[in-house]
C-alpha positions as a Markdown table, in Angstrom:
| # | Residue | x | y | z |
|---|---|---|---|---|
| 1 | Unk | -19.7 | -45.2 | -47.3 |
| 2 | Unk | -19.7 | -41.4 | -47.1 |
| 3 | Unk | -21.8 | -39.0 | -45.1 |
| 4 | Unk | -24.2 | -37.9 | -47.8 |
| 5 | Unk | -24.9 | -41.4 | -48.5 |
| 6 | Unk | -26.0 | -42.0 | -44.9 |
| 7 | Unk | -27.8 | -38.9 | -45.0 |
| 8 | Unk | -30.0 | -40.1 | -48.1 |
| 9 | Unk | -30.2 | -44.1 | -46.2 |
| 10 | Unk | -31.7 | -42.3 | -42.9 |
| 11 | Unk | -34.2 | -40.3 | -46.1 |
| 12 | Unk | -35.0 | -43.7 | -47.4 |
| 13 | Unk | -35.7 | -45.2 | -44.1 |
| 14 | Unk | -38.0 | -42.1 | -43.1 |
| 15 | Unk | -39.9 | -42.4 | -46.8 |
| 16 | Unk | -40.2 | -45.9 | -46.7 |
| 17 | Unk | -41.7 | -45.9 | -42.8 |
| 18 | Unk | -45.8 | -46.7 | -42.3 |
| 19 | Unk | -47.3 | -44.1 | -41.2 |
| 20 | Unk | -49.2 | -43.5 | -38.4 |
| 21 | Unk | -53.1 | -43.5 | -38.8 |
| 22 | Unk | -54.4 | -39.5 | -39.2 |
| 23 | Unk | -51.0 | -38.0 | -38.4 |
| 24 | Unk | -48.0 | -37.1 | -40.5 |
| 25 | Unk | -45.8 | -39.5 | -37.6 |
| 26 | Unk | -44.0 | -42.4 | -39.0 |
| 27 | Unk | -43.0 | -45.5 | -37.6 |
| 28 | Unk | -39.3 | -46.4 | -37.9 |
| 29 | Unk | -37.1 | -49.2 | -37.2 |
| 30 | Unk | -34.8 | -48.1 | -34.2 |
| 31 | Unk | -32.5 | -50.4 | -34.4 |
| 32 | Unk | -32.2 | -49.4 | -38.5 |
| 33 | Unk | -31.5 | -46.0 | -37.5 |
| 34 | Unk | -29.2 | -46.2 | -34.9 |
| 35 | Unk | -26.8 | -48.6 | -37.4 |
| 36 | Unk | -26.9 | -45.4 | -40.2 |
| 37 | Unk | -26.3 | -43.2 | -37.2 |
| 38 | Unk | -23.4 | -45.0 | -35.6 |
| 39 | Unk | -22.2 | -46.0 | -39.0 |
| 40 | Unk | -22.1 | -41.7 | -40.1 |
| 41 | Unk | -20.2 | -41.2 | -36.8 |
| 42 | Unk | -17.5 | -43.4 | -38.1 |
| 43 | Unk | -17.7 | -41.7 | -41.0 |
| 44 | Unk | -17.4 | -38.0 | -40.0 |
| 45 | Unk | -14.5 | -36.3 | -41.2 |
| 46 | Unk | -11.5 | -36.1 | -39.1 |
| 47 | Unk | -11.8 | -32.2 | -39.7 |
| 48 | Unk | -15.3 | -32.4 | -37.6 |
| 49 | Unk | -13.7 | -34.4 | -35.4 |
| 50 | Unk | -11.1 | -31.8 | -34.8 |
| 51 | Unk | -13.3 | -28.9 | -34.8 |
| 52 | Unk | -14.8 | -30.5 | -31.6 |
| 53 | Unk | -11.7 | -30.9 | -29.4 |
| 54 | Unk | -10.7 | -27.5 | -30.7 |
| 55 | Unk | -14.4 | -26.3 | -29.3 |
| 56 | Unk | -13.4 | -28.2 | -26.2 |
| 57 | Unk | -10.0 | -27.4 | -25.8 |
| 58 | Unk | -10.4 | -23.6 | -26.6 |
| 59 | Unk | -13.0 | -23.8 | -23.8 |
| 60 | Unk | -10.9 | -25.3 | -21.3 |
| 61 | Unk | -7.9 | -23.3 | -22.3 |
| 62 | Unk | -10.6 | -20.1 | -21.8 |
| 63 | Unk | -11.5 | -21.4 | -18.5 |
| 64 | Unk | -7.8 | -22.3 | -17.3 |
| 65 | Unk | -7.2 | -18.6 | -18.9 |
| 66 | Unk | -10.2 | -16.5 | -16.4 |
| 67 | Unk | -9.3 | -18.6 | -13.4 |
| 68 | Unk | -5.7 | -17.5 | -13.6 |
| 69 | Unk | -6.7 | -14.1 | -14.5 |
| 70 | Unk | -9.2 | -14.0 | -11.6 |
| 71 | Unk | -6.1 | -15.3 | -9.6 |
| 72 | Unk | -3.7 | -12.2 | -10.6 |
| 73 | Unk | -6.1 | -9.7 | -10.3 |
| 74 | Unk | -7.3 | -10.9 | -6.8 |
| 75 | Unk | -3.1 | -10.9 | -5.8 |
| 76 | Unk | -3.0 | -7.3 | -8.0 |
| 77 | Unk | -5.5 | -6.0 | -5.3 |
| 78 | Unk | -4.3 | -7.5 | -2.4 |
| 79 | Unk | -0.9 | -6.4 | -3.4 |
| 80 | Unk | -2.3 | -2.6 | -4.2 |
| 81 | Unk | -4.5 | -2.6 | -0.8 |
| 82 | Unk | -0.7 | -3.9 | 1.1 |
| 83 | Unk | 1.0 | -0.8 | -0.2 |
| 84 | Unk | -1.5 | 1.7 | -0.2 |
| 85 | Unk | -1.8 | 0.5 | 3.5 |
| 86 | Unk | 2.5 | 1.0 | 4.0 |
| 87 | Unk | 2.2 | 3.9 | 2.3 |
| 88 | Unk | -0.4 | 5.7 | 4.9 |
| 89 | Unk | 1.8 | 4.0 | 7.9 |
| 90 | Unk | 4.7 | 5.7 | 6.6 |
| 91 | Unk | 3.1 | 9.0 | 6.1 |
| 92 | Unk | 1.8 | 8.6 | 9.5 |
| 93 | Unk | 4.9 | 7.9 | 11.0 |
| 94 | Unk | 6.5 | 11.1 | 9.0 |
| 95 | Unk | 4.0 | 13.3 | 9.9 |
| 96 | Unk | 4.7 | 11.8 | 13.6 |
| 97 | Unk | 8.2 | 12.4 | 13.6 |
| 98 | Unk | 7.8 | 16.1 | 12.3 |
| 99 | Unk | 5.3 | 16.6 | 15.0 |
| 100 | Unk | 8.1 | 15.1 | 16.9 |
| 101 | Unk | 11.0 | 17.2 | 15.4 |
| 102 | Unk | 8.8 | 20.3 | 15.4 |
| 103 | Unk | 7.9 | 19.8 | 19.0 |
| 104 | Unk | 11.7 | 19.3 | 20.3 |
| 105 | Unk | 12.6 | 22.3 | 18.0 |
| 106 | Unk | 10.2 | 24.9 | 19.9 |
| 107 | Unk | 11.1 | 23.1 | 23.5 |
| 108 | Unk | 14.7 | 23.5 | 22.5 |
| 109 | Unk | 13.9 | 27.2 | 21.4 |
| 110 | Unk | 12.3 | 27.7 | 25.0 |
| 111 | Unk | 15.4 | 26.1 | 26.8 |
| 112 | Unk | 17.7 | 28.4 | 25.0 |
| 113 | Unk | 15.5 | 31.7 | 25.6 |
| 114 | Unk | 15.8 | 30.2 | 29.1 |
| 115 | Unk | 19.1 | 29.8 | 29.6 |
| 116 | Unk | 20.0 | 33.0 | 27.8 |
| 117 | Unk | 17.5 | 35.2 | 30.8 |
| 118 | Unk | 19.3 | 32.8 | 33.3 |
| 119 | Unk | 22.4 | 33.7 | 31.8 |
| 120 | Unk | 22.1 | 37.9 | 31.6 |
| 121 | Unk | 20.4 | 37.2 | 35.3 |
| 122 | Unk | 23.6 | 35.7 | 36.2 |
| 123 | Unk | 25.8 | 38.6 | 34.5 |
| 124 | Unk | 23.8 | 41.4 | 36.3 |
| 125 | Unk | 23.7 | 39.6 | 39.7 |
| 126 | Unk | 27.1 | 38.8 | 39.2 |
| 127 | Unk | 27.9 | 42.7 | 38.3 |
| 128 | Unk | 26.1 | 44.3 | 41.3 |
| 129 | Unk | 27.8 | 41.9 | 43.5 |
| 130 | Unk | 31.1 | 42.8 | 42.2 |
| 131 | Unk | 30.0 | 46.3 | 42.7 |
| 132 | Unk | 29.4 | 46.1 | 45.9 |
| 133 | Unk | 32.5 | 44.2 | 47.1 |
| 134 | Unk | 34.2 | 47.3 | 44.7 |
| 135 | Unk | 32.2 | 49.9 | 46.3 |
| 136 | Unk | 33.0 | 48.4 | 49.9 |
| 137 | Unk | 36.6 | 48.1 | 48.9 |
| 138 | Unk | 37.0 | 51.7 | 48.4 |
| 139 | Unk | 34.7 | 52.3 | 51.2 |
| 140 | Unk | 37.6 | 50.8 | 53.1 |
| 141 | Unk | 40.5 | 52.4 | 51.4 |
| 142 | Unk | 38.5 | 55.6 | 52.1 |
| 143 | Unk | 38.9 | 54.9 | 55.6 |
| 144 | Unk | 42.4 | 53.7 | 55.5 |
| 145 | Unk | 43.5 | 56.8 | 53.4 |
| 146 | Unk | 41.4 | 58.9 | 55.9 |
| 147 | Unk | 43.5 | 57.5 | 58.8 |
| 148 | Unk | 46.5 | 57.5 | 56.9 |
| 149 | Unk | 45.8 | 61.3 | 56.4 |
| 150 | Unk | 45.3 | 62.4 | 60.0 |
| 151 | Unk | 48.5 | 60.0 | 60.9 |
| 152 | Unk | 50.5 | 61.9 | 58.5 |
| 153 | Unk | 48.8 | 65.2 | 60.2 |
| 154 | Unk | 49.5 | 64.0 | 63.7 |
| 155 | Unk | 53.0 | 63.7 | 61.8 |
| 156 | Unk | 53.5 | 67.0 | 61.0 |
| 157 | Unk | 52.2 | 69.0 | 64.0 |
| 158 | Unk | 55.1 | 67.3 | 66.4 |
């Protein structure tokens, strides 16, 4: 039996019904119905059939589809917030170091200007002592040529 000649049995079964005292309610046979009814399941076309598990299944597959999307976007963010996070540690630590580097350059720059005052300190220390000894040096010859003179005098007068 098709489904349009279900359709028109479940029609019959409704015109055919006593109705109910001053109301446009029938009374039908249940068990009647439920036979057509089962009976036009059977019946439905395969295609109707189909439709529904396709319904279903495109459903599923839709739900299957957000869950793994929900899953990659929540491991997108987590993986974004991870190197946004590395990438301020390393900019920290770079901007560290070039306080660092900055910081040993000007103490170096003091050390040399240090050692260069030390240094010409040194050089004119080291100058006026040799000056000195020099000056005492001929200081001395002075006296020793001065003696040597009046000797050589002394010399010359016997």
């Amino acid at each position: 039996m098709d489904i349009v000649q279900l359709i028109e049995e479940i029609e019959d079964l409704i015109e055919d019904a006593g109705s109910v005292p001053f109301s446009k309610k029938v009374m039908i046979d249940a068990d009647e119905l439920y036979d057509i009814i089962h009976e036009l399941r059977q019946n439905l076309p395969e295609e109707i059939k189909q439709a529904a598990w396709i319904t279903e299944e495109r459903e599923r597959i839709l739900s299957e589809a957000q869950r793994e999307a929900d899953v990659v976007l929540s491991d997108a963010q987590k993986e974004s917030d991870r190197i946004v996070e590395e990438g301020k540690q390393k900019f920290e630590a770079m901007v560290n170091e070039h306080e660092v580097v900055v910081e040993a350059r000007n103490k170096a720059q003091s050390l040399q200007a240090k050692a260069e005052q030390a240094a010409r300190t040194m050089k004119m220390q080291s100058v006026t002592y040799v000056d000195e000894i020099l000056a005492q040096t001929q200081d001395r010859l002075k006296g020793v040529l001065n003696v040597l003179e009046e000797n050589r005098e002394e010399l010359r007068k016997n």
